[in-house]
C-alpha positions in Angstrom: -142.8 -35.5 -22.5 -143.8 -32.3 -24.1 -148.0 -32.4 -25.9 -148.6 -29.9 -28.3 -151.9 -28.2 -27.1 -151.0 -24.6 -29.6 -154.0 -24.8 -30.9 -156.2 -26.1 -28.3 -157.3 -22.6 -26.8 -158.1 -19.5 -27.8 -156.6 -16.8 -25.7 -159.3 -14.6 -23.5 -158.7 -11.8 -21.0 -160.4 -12.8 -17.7 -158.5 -10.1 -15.6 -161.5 -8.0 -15.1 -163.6 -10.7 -13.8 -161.1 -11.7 -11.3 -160.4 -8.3 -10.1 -164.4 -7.9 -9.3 -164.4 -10.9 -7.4 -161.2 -10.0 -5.5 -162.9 -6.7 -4.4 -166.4 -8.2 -3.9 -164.3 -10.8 -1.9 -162.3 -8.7 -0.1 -164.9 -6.4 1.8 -166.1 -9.7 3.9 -163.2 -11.6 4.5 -162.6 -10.2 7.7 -165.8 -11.5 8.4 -165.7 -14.6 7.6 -162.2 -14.9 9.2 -163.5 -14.1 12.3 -166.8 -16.3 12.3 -165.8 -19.2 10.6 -168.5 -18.8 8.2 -168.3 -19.4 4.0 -167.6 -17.0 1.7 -170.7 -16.3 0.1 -170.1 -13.2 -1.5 -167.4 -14.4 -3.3 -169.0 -17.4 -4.9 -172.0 -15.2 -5.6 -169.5 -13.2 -7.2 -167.9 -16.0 -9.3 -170.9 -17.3 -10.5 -171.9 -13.6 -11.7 -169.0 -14.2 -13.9 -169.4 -16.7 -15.4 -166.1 -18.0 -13.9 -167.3 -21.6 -12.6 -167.8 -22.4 -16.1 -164.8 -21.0 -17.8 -163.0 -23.7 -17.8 -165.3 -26.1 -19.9 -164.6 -25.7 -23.6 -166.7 -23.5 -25.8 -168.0 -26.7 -27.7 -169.4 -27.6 -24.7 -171.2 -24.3 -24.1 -167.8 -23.2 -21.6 -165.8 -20.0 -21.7 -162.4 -22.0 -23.3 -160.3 -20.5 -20.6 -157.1 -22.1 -20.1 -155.6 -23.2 -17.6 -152.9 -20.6 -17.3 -155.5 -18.1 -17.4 -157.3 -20.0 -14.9 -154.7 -20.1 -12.7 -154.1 -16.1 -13.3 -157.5 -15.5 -12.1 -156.8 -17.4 -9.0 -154.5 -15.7 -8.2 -155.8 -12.3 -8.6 -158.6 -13.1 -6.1 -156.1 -14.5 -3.6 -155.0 -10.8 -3.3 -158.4 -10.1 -2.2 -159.1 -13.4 -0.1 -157.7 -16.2 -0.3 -160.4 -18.1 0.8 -162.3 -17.6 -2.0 -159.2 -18.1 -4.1 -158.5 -21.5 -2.6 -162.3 -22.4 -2.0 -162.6 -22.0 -6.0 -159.3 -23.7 -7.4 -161.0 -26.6 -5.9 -163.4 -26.3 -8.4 -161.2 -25.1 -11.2 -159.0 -28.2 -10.7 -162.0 -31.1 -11.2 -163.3 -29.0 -14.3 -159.7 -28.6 -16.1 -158.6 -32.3 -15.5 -162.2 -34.0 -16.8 -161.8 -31.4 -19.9 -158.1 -32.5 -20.2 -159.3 -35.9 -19.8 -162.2 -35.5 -22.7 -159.5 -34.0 -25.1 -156.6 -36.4 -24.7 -157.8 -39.7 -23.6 -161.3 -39.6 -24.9 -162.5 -40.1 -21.4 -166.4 -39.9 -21.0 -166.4 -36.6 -19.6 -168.4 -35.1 -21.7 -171.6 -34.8 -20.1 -170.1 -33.6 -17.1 -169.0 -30.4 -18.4 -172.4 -29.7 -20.3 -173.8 -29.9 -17.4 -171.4 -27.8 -15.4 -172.2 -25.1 -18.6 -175.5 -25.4 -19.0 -176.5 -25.5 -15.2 -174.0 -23.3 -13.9 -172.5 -25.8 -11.1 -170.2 -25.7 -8.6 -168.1 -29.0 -8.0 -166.6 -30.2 -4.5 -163.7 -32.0 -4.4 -163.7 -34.9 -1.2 -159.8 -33.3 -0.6 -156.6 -34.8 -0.5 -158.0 -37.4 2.2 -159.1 -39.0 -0.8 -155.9 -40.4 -2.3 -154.0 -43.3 -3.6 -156.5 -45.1 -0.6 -159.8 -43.5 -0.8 -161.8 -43.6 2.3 -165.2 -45.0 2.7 -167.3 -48.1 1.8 -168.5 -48.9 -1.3 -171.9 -52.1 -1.2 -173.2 -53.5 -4.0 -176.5 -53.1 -4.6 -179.3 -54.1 -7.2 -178.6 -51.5 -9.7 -176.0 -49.8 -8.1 -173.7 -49.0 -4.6 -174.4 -47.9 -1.2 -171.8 -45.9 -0.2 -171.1 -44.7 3.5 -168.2 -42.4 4.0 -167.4 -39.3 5.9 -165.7 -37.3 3.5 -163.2 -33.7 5.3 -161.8 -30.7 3.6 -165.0 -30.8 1.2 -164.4 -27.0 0.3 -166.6 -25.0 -1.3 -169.7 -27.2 -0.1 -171.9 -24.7 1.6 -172.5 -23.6 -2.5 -171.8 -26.6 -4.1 -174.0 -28.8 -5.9 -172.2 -32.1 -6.9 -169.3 -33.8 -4.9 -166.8 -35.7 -6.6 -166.0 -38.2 -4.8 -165.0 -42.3 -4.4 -165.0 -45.0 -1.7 -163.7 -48.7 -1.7 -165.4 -51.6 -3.1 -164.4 -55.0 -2.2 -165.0 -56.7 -4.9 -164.9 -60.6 -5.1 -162.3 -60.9 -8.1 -160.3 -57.7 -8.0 -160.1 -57.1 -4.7 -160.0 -53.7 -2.9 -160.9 -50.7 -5.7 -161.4 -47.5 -5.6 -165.1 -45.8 -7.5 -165.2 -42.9 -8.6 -168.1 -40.7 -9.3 -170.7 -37.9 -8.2 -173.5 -37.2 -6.0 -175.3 -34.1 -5.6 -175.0 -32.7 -2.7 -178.8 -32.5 -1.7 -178.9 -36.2 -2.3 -180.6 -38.9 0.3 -178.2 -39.3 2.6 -175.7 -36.6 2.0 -175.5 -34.2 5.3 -172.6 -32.2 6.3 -171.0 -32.0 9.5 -169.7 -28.2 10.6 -165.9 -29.2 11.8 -164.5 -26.4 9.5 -162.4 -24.2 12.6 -159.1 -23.5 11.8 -155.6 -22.1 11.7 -156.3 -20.5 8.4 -158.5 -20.3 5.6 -161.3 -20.3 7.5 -164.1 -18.9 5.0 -163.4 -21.8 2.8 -166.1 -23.9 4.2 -164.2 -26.9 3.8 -166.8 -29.1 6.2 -167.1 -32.8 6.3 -169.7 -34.4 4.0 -171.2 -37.5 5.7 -172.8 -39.9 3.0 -174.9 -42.3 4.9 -176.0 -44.8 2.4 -176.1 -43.1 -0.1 -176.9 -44.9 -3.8 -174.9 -44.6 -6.4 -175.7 -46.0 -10.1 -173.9 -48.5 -11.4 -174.0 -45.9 -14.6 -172.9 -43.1 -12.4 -169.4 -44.8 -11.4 -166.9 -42.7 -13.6 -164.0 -45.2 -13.0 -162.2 -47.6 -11.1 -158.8 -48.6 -10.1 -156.7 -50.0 -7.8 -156.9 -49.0 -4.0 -153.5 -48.0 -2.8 -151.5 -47.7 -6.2 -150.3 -45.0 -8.7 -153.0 -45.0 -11.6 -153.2 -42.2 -14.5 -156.2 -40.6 -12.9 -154.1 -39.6 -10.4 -150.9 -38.7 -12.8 -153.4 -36.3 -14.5 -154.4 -34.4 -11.1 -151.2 -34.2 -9.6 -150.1 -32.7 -13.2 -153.0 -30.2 -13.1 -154.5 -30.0 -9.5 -151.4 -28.4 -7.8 -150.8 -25.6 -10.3 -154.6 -23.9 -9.4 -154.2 -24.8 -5.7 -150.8 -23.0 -5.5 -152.2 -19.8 -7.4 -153.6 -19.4 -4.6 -151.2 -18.8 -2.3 -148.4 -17.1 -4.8 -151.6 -14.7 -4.8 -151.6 -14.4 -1.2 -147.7 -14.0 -1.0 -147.7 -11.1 -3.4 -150.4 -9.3 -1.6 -148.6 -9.3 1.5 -145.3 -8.1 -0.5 -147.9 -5.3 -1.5 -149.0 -4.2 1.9 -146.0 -4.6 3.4 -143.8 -2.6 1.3 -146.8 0.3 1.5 -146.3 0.1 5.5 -142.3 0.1 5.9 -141.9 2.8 3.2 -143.6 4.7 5.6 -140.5 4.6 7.6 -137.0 6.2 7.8 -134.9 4.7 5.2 -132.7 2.1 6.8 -129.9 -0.3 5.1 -131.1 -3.7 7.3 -135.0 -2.3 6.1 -133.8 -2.6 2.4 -132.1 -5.7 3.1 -135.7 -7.2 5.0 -137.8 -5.7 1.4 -134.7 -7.7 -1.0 -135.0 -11.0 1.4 -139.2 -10.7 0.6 -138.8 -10.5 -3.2 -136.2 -13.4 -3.4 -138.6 -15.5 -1.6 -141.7 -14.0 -3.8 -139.4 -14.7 -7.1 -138.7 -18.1 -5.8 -142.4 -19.3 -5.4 -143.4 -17.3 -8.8 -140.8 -19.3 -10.6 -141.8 -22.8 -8.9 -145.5 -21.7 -9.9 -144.9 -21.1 -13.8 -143.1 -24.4 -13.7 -146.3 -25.8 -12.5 -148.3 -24.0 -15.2 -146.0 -25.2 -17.8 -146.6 -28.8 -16.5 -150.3 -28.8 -16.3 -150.5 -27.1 -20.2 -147.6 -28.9 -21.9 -146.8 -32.0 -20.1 -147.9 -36.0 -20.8 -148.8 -37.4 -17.2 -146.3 -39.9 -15.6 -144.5 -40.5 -13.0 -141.7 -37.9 -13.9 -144.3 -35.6 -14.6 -145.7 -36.3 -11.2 -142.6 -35.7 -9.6 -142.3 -33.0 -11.0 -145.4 -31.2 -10.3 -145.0 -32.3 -6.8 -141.9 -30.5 -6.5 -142.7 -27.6 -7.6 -145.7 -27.6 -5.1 -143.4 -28.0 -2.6 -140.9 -25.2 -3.5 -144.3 -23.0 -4.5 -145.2 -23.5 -0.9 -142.4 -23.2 0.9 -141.3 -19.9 -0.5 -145.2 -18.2 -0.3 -145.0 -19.6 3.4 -141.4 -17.4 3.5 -142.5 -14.5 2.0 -145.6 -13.7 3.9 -143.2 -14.2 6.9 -140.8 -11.9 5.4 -143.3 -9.6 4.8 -144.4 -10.0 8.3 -140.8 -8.6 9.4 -140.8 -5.9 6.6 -144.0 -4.1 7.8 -142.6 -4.7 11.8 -144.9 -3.6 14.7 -147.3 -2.1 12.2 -147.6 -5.5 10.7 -148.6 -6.8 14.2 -152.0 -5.5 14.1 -154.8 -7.6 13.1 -156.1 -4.6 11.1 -153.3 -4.5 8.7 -154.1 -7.9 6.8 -150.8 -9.3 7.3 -151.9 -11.4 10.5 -154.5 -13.0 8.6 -152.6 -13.5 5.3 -149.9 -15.5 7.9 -151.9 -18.3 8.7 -154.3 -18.3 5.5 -150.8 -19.2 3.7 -149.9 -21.7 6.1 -152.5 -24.3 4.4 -150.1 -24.6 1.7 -148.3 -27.5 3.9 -151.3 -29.7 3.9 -152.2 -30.4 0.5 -150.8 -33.8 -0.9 -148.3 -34.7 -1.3 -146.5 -33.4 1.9 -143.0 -31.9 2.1 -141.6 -35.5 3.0 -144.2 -37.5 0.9 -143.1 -35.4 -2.1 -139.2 -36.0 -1.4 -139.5 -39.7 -1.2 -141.5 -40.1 -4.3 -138.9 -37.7 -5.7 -136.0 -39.9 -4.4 -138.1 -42.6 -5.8 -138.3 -42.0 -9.0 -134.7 -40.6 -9.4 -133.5 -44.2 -8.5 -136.3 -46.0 -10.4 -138.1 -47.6 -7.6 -141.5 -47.8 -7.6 -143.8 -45.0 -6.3 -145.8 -47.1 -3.8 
């Protein structure tokens, strides 16, 4: 099960970087909480960086960063916003599988990532509504496809340049497959749709992307499989994906640990007070522990269906114990807590996004049941 990638990378200290962008990030994100609007500054911030490139390797004119560091850096701006932290692991996530891709299955990825070096791009990922099923249509054309889809939870779009995408072809021999591939988002035909008002999360700018016939080259489609079944695209995101997505909110978790233990010590000591902070960091090491798992699996695992499952569990444990520990935190800091000014309110329902992201507490569990018995995934 176990790749040896030792000499793959070589080791680089993006702390720095991510501690800019975390303060840069943090001076607006009550703003953008409050408005529903995108997260400028932080992407602005990002870019400065360097960061949307890190991940493609220095051959291909990239920073090398792995994707433990990566995921490090994620985190790091979570403490600052976690929009900006989950708006960008969207990003981080498409860049590290097509370079994982490129190295271990000679996938033609290639000229994607020179172009993400060269030109500086930001990528949009069409979200977990884009699954084993896809959504949208898929025509053939002379030359090419038209496809038509309306395409949610397109975060980062408001700075993005190419969304990577699919849609469902029906084709005459194989039946229903899925396409994959790009298209920029100032395309003919690409138009976005402001739906983006939320719980949590709100400067993400996670709009819908409406492609109304939209072309698409017959050299532009990237892949195709199956609709509705497991394929190895999909082992290699859910190997990789879920470990940047959930930096995010292990990030967001340890800030409010942070803040909250600044507000109660504040207070008269008190046994049940101690008991509240020890409750917090259970919960904190809990979702730090399912994280590294995660890590480990996205640097040192082969894809599969164990590794799936895998991953998958460890993004539900990772969420489930962020989602705790804010809460905890929440009871830590008490009445001071309660204000919106303290941070906590906000960090609450940012961290309740971690729910949504496939697979879903009982989606994981059955394909974790599955797999334990040997039945098929799907």
């Amino acid at each position: 099960m176990l790749l040896d990638m030792s000499d793959r990378f070589k080791p680089a200290d993006w702390t720095a970087a991510a501690r800019a962008v975390a303060e840069a990030a943090a001076a607006h994100a009550e703003r953008h909480d409050a408005d529903d609007s995108f997260v400028a500054e932080g992407f602005a911030q990002l870019k400065q960086a360097g960061l949307f490139k890190a991940l493609v390797p220095v051959d291909l004119g990239g920073g090398g960063a792995t994707i433990a560091e990566m995921c490090d850096v994620i985190r790091t701006i979570a403490k600052g916003c976690g929009s900006t932290a989950l708006a960008f692991s969207m990003h981080c996530h498409l860049i590290a599988a097509a370079a994982w891709r490129r190295e271990h299955q000679n996938a033609p990825t290639e000229a994607l990532l020179r172009r993400v070096a060269a030109e500086d791009l930001i990528l949009v990922s069409s979200g977990g509504n884009d699954w084993l099923d896809s959504g949208g249509t898929a025509v053939k054309v002379e030359g090419g496809f038209e496809i038509t889809a309306r395409k949610p939870f397109a975060s980062g779009s408001p700075a993005g340049d190419l969304l990577m995408t699919s849609a469902v072809y029906d084709d005459p021999e194989e039946g229903r497959v899925v396409l994959h591939f790009g298209v920029p988002l100032k395309a003919p035909g690409v138009g976005s749709v402001a739906t983006w008002q939320v719980l949590g999360m709100r400067g993400t700018g996670s709009n819908d992307l409406v492609l109304d016939k939209v072309f698409v080259a017959d050299a532009a489609i990237s892949g195709r499989r199956p609709a509705g079944e497991w394929h190895m695209l999909f082992h290699v995101i859910s190997k990789i994906a879920f470990a940047m997505i959930y930096a995010a909110y292990v990030g967001l978790a340890e800030a409010a640990r942070d803040k909250a233990v600044a507000l109660a010590a504040r207070r008269s000591p008190d046994p049940l007070l101690a008991q509240i902070a020890g409750e917090l960091d259970n919960e904190l090491l809990s979702a730090r522990l399912a994280h590294e798992r995660q890590v480990t699996i996205a640097m040192d695992w082969a894809p599969g269906p164990e590794t799936t499952s895998a991953a998958l569990a460890c993004r539900t444990l990772a969420g489930r114990h962020a989602i705790a520990a804010v809460s905890k935190a929440l009871d830590l800091a008490g009445g001071q807590g309660f204000y919106r000014k303290a941070g906590l309110e906000r960090m609450l329902r940012d961290v309740q996004a971690a729910r949504f992201h496939p697979l879903t507490e009982k989606a994981q569990q059955d394909l974790a049941g599955r797999t334990a018995l040997g039945w098929p995934l799907a």
